[in-house]
N, C-alpha and C positions, 0 to 999 in steps of 0.2 A: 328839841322834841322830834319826834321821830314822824316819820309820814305819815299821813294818815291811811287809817284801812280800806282796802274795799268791802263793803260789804253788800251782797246780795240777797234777800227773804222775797221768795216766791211762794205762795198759796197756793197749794192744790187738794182740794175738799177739806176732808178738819185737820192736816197734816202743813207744816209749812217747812221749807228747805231753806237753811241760813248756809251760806259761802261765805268765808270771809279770807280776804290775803292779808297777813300782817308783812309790814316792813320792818324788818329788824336784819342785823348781822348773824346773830346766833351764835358767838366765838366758845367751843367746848373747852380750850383752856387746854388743851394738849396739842394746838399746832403751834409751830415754829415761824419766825420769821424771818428775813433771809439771812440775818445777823448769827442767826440760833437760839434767840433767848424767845422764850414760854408767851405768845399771844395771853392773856388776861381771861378769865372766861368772862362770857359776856352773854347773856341771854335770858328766856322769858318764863320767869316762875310760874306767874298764877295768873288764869287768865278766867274771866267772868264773861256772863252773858243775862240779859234781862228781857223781859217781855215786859214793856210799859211800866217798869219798874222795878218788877217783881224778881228774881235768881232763877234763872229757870236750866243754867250749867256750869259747872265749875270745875276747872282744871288746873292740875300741878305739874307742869312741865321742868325738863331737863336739859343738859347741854346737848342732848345725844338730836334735837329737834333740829330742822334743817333751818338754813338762814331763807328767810322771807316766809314763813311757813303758813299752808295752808290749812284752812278748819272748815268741815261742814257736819251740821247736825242738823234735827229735825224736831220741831216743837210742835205738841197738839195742841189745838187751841184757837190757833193764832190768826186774825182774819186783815185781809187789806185794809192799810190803814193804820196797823198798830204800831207799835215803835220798838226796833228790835236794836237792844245797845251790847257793844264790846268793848272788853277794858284791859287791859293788861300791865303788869307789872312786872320789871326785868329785875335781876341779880343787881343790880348797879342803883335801883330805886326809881330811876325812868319809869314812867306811866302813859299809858294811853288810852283815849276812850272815845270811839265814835260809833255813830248811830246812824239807823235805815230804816225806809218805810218798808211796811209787806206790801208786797205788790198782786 
């Protein structure tokens, strides 16, 4: 399994700012190795996001995404204390899912 994420949710009035670093390779499947034969692709389809349980972003990503990549959005709503989760699912069926408090 792959690292886990950082994630950061800060509150500022009804607005809150999620950060998250994921740990992944990101491999687009078009570089080379030193041999010459086709690296594999390897990286992160679909990646979710919840507010205390609920879907509150959903994303479809591609190879074209950098390796370790960064995500920040912004959810109304949301107050210190709540529980903001991230999950993701790569090309290869790896998964991952970790969770943060709002601050």
């Amino acid at each position: 399994m792959a690292d886990p994420m950082r994630i950061r949710a800060q509150a500022a009035g009804d607005k809150t700012t999620v950060r998250v670093l994921m740990s992944h390779e990101m491999e687009s499947g078009l570089r080379k190795d030193p041999a010459g034969k086709l690296i594999p692709a390897w990286h992160i389809q679909d990646v979710t996001a919840t507010l205390n349980g609920k879907v509150v972003m959903t994303a479809q990503w591609g190879p074209s995404v950098s390796k370790n990549p960064f995500l920040q959005f912004t959810i109304k709503g949301a107050k210190a204390g709540d529980k903001v989760g991230v999950n993701w699912t790569d090309n290869k069926g790896e998964k991952r899912s970790d969770e943060a408090t709002v601050s």
